[in-house]
Structure formats: structure tokens, C-alpha cells
C-alpha positions as CSV (number, residue, x, y, z in Angstrom):
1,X,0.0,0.0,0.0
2,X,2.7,2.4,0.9
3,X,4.6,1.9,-2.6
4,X,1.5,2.7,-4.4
5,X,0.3,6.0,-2.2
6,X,4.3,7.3,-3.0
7,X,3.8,6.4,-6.5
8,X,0.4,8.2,-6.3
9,X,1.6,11.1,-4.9
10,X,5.3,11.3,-7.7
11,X,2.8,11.2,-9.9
12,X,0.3,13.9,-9.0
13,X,3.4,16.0,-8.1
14,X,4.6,15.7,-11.6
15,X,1.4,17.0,-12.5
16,X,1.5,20.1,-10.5
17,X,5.1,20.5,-11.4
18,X,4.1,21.0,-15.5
19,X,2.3,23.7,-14.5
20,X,4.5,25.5,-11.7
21,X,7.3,27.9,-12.7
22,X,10.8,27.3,-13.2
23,X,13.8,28.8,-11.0
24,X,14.6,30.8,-14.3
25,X,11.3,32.1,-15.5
26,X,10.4,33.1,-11.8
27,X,13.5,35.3,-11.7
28,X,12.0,36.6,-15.3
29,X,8.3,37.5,-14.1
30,X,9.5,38.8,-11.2
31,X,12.2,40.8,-12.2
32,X,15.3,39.6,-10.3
33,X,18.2,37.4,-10.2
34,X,19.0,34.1,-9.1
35,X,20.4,35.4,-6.0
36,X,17.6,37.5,-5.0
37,X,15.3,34.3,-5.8
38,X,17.0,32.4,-3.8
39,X,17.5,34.8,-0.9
40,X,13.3,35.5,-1.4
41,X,12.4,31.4,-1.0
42,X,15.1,31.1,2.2
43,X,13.3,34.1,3.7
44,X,10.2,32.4,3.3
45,X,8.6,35.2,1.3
46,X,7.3,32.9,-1.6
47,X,6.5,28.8,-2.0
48,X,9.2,27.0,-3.6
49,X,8.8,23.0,-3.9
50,X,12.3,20.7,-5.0
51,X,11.7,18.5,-7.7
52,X,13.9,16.0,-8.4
53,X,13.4,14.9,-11.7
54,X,14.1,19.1,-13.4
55,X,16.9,19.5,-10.5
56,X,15.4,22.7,-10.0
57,X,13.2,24.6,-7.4
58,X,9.9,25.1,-8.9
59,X,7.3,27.9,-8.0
60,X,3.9,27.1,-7.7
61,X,1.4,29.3,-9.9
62,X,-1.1,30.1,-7.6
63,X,1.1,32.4,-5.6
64,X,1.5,34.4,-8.7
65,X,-1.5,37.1,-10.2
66,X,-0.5,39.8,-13.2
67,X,3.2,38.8,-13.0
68,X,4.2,39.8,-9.9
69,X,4.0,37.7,-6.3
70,X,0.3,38.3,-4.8
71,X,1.4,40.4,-1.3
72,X,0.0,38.8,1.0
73,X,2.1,35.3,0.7
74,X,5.1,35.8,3.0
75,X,2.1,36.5,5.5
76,X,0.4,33.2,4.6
77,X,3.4,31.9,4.7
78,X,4.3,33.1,8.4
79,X,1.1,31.1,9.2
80,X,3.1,27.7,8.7
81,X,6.1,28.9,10.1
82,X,4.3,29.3,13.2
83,X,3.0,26.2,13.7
84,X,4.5,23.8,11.3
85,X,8.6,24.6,10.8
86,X,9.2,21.3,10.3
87,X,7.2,21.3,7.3
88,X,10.1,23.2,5.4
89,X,11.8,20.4,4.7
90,X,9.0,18.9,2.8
91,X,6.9,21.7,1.0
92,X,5.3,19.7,-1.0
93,X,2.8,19.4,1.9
94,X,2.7,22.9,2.1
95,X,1.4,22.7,-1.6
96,X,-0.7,20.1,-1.1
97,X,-2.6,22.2,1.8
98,X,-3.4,24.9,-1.1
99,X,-4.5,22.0,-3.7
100,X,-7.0,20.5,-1.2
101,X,-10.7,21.5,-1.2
102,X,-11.3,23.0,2.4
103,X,-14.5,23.3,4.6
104,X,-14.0,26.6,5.8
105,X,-13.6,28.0,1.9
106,X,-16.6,26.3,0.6
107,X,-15.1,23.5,-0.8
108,X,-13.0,25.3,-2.8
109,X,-9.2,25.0,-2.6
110,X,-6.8,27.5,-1.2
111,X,-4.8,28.1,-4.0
112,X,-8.3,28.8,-6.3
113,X,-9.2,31.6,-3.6
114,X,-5.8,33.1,-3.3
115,X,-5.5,35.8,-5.8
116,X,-9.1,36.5,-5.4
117,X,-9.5,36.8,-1.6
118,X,-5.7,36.3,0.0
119,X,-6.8,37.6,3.3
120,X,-9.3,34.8,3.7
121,X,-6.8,32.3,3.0
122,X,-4.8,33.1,5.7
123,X,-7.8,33.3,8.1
124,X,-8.4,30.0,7.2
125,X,-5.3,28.9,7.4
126,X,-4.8,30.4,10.6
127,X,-8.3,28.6,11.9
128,X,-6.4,25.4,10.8
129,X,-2.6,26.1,12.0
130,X,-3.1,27.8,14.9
131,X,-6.3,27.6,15.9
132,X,-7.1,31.6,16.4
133,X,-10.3,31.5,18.9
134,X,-11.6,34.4,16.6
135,X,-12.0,32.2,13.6
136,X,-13.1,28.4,15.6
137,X,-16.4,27.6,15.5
């Protein structure tokens, strides 16, 4: 069972990965250099997920709106650091947080609310990760 849920999830990840961006053409839509990129995704202030099989960081679309990073994901972002640090060394679970359909948004998923309503993203994501008493039920 456990060969065919990894298998399951390399091959949804691939998926998702056909769609993300690139080290190179995130440092061309937002403007900077490799450097800067990587300095940005060590300081947490947007989503990058290792895959293997490119042997490149990608940079998951949904994070993205017009070209340039929506603002508010370094704050969303916070929201895991909080709670979950240890979840850096796997982002891929990050990812897979924003690809789930969630209660709280409907049934829609994270990463389809994002651009459109960021702030209730990370109330919801704050009802999830840390449990704010302003946002429980």
C-alpha cells in the first residue's frame, strides 16, 4: 500500500510541477536574479517546492497574479512557520494544503481563492494552523 500511495503522490506532483514555474522564468516574471530568488524562498517570502526529476526549485502558480508575487504570501506563509517549521523540509505538503478543497472556503481549494480573496486564505489557514479562537467555530 505504501509503494503505491508514494507512486500516487510522484505522480500527482509531476502533475503540478508541469504547470509551476521554473527557477529561471520566476526570476524573469519577477524581475530579479538568481540570488535575489533564492535569498526571497530562504526568507520564506514565496513557496518553492524541490523537484527532483528538473533538479530545480519550482514555483507554484497560484502564488502568482498579473506577474508579480500576490502580497500577502510571505504573511500566509508566516502562518506555517508558526506552527509547522518542520514542514520546510517537505513543502510539497505545504502545496498540497493549497491543492485540497477546504470546509471553511466552501469546498473550494486554497490556492483557487488566493488571488481572489488572499486575506481569507490566511484566516483560514490560521483557523487550521493555529487555531485563532476568533476564527473556531
Amino acid at each position: 500500500m505504501g509503494d503505491s500511495l508514494e507512486a500516487m503522490a510522484a505522480t500527482y506532483r509531476a502533475a503540478l510541477a508541469q504547470k509551476y514555474l521554473s527557477s529561471q522564468t520566476a526570476q524573469a516574471v519577477l524581475g530579479i536574479d538568481s540570488t535575489m530568488l533564492t535569498a526571497w524562498r530562504k526568507e520564506r517570502r514565496l513557496l518553492a517546492v524541490w523537484h527532483r526529476p528538473a533538479n530545480d526549485w519550482l514555483y507554484p502558480d497560484f502564488q502568482f497574479e498579473d506577474g508579480s508575487l500576490i502580497k500577502e504570501v510571505p504573511d500566509l506563509l508566516a502562518v506555517y512557520e508558526s506552527y509547522y517549521s518542520h514542514v520546510w523540509s517537505n513543502t510539497w505538503s505545504i502545496v498540497e494544503w493549497y491543492m485540497s478543497p477546504h470546509l471553511l472556503l466552501d469546498g473550494a481549494r486554497p490556492a483557487e481563492v488566493l488571488a481572489k480573496d488572499p486575506q481569507k486564505v490566511i484566516a483560514v489557514a490560521r483557523a487550521e494552523f493555529l487555531q485563532d479562537p476568533a476564527t473556531m467555530w
